[in-house]
N, C-alpha and C positions, 0 to 999 in steps of 0.2 A: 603341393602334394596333398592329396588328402587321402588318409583314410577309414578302412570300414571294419568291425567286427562283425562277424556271421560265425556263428556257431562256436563261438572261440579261436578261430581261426582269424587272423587279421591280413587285410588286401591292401594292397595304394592300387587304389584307382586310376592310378594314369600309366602304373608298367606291366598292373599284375591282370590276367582276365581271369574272368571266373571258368572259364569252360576253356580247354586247351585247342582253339578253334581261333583262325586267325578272323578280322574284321569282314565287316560283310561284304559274300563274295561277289554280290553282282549293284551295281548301280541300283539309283531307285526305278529310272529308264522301266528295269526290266521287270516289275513288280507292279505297274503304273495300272495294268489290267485285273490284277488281283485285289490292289488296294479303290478299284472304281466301282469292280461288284459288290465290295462291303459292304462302303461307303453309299453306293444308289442302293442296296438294299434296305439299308436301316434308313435312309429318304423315303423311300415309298411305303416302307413301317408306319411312317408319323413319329419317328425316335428320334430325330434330328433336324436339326436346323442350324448353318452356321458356318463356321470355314474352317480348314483346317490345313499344315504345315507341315512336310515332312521332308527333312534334310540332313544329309550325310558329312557338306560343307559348302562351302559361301556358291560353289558353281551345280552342285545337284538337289534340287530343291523343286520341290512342286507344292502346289495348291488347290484346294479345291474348294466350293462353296455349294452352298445346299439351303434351298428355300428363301425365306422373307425376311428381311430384316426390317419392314414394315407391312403389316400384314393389311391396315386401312389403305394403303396406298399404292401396294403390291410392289413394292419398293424391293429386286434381288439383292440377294447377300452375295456378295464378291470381294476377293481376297483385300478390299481397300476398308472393308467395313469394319467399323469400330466396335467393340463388345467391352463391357464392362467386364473388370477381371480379378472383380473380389481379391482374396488371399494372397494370388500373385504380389500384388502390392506389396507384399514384406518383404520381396527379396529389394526391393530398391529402396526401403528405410531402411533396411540392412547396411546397404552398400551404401548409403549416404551414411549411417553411423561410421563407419569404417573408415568411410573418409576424414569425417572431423577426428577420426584416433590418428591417422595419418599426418595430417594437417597439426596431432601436437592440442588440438583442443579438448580431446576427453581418452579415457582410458576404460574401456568396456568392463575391466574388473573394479574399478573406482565404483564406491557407491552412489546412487542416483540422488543423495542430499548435495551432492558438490556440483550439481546442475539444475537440480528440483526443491531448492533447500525447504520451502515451505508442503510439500509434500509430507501426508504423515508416515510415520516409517520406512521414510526410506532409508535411513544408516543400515537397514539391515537386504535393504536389496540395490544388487551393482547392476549396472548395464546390460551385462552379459545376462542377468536372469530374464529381465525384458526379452531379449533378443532369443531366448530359450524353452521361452513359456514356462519358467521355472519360479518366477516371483511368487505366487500364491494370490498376486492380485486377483478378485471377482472382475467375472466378465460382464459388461456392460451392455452387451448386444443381446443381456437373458431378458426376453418377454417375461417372464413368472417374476424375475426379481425385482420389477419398477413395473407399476397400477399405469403407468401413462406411456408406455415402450412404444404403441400402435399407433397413438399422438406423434410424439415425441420424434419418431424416425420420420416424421415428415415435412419438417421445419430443419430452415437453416441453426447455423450453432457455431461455437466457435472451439479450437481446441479446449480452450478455458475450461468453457463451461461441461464441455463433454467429461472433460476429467472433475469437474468438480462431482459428476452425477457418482462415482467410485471412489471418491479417494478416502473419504472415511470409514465406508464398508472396512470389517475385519479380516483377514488376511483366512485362506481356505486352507493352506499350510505354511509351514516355515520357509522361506523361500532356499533353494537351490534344494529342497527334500525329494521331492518329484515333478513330474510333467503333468503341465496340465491345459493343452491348446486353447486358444482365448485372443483377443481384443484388445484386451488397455491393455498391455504394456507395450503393444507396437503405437495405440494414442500415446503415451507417455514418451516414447520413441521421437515421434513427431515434435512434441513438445521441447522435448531436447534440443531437436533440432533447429527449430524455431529462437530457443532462448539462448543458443550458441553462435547464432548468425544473425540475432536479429532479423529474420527475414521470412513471410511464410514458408511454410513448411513446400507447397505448391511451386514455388518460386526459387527455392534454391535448390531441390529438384529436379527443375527443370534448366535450370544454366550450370550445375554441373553435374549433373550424372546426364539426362535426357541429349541435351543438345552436344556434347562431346559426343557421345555416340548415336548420335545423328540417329534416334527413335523421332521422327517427325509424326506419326503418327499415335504418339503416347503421352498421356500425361494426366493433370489431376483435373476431373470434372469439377467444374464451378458453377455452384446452385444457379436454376433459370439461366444459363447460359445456351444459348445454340448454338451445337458442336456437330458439324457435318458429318455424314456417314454415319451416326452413332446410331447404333441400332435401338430398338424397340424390345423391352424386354416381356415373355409371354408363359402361362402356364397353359397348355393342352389340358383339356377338359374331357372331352369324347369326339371322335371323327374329327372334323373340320370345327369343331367346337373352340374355340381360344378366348383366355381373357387377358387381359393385362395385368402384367406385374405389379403387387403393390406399391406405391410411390414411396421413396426411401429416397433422403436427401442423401446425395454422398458427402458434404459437410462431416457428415458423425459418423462415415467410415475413414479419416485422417489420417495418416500412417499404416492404415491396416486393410484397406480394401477401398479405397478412393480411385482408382487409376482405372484409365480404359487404356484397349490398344487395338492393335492387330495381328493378326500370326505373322505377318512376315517381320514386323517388329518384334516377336517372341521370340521369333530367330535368332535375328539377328542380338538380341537378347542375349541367349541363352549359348551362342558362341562366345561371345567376348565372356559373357563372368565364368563360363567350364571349359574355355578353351584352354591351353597351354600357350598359346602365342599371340593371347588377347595384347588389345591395347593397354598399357598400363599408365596412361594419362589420367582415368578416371577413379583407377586403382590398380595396386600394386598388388603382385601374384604372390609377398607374402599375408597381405592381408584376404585377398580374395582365398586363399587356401585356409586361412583363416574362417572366414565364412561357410566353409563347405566341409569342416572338420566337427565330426560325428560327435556331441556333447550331451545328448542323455537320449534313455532308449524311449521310443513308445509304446506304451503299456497295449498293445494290439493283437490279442492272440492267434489271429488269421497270419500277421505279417511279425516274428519275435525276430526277425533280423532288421525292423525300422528300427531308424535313430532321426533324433531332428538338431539341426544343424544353428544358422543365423537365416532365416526365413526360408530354408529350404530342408528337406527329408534327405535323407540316403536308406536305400535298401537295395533289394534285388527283385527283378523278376526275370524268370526264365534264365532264371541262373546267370545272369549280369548284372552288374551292379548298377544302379540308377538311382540319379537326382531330381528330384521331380515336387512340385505341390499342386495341390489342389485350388480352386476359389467358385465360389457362391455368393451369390446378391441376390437380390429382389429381380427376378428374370433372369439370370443367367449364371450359365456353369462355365469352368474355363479347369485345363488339367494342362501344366506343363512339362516332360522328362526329358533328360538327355542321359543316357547311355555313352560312358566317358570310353570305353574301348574301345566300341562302333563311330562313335562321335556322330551317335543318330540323334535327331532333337524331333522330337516329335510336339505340336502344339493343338490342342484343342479348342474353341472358341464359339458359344454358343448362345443363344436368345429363348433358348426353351431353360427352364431353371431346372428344371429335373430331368435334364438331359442326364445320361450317361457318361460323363464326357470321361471318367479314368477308365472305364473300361473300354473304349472305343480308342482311346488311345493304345492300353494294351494290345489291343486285338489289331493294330495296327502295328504295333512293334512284332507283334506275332511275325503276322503277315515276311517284315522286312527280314527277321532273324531265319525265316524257314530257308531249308538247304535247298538247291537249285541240283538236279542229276550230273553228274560229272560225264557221265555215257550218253550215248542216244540211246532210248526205250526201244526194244525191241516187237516190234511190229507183224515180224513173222506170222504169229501164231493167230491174228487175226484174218490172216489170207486164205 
């Protein structure tokens, strides 16, 4: 059960809806024309590039793809094309933390010296701040705070040393004081997970969270590796004008933004960890409910109903509540939500880096939540 405060008022998101309107009333079937002219509009824009996902449950599902996913080779983007997915990544060192609490190996309110002992200060930050963005740990991914960041993001690395680059920095505040979205402490996450299992971080990853739920299409890029489908990341310049993404080893994205996928693996995703009758092989629905339970607000005065969670947000839009985050890399945006009343999962997945992609997602949610006429329109008056 998880759930939300909004205005003081508190929801569980899996019985209570925000709007006294039952689930949406028409398939996606009937929406398929409204969500094409958006969609080819903002194509023929120059505003997108990329695929995207929209599904009610495992049998109404469509897809769509839009432009190059190599633009040297005229290579199309189709629903099998892999995109880097930044941020998304937290929700699966999430889930694999969750696991090892599971599993009896760590306790998320335990301080991170009884995993990290050589780590400085950590008696004073647990798991759970990691997992919070609550630690006060400095972000490592700041270009202004390291002379060599432009270097440096272009070379392989190991978790080691990536934590070595933060770990004596001094702390921004006292940890669990406030929010403050960031980078290490999902590497330190990694880290954990690594020095719990003996095992890379990549590797047990993917034999238990990936391959149980059968994400064949997702997992952690490994430096100079060639990895099929995997798109080309690009910034739009003017017109037909494109250059390539800065080069950024995923090495020293580790826990926090290493992973590619695809939308119908965000799917398929994003049913099993919000569903009610997921599998629970991979994890147990008290710990995933765990995961999805609102633990400090975000300081955002556009949205004072965020809160962020174990690598996922909860708020509202259009007055329903949704779980949803964001991710950004070197060429590419990516916006995940699911709407737990509707059990709408919307995914976005793109090769332009300053795509749009959370508002294309909304404006896509839009789309699905508008009321359909209960009457036939009267036609009369046009005769």
């Amino acid at each position: 059960m998880t759930t939300l405060t909004v205005n003081s008022k508190t929801f569980n998101s899996t019985t209570d809806p925000l709007l006294p309107t039952p689930a949406l009333a028409k398939p996606i079937s009937k929406r398929i024309a409204r969500i094409d002219t958006y969609l080819n509009a903002l194509f023929q824009a120059g505003e997108f590039s990329g695929s995207v996902a929209i599904a009610c449950d495992k049998a109404d599902i469509i897809t769509r793809s839009y432009g190059l996913s190599n633009r040297e080779h005229e290579v199309l983007n189709t629903p099998q094309t892999r995109f880097r997915i930044g941020s998304l990544t937290k929700q699966f060192t999430a889930v694999s933390i969750l696991q090892l609490q599971e599993k009896g190996l760590l306790n998320v309110h335990s301080p991170i010296s009884n995993y990290l002992p050589s780590y400085p200060r950590c008696e004073n930050i647990t798991v759970h701040h990691l997992l919070s963005h609550t630690s006060g740990i400095p972000e490592y991914l700041d270009p202004g705070a390291f002379s060599d960041f432009f270097e440096w993001m272009q070379l392989p690395t190991t978790l080691g040393h990536l934590v070595d680059r933060f770990k004596d920095l001094p702390l921004e505040f006292v940890p669990g004081e406030k929010f403050k979205y960031g980078n290490s402490g999902y590497a330190l996450l990694a880290q954990i997970i690594e020095s719990l299992t003996q095992q890379p971080y990549a590797d047990y990853l993917q034999v238990n969270v990936l391959d149980p739920l059968a994400l064949r299409n997702t997992g952690q890029e490994i430096p100079l590796a060639v990895i099929t489908h995997l798109a080309q990341g690009y910034v739009p310049i003017q017109g037909d004008v494109y250059l390539q993404a800065s080069p950024f080893d995923l090495s020293i994205a580790q826990g926090a933004g290493g992973l590619y996928s695809t939308v119908a693996d965000l799917v398929k995703w994003n049913q099993w960890l919000c569903g009610k009758d997921a599998d629970r092989r991979v994890l147990g629905q008290a710990a995933r409910a765990m995961m999805l339970t609102p633990v400090v607000q975000i300081d955002i005065a556009e949205t004072p109903d965020a809160f962020y969670c174990y690598g996922v947000a909860l708020d509202t839009y259009l007055e329903r509540s949704r779980i949803h985050h964001l991710g950004g890399i070197s060429g590419f945006a990516s916006a995940l939500a699911y709407y737990p009343k509707e059990k709408l999962t919307i995914a976005v997945l793109s090769n332009f880096e300053a795509a749009t992609v959370q508002s294309i997602g909304e404006e896509l949610a839009t789309i699905m939540f508008e009321p359909f006429p209960t009457t036939q329109p009267d036609v009369s008056k046009n005769n």
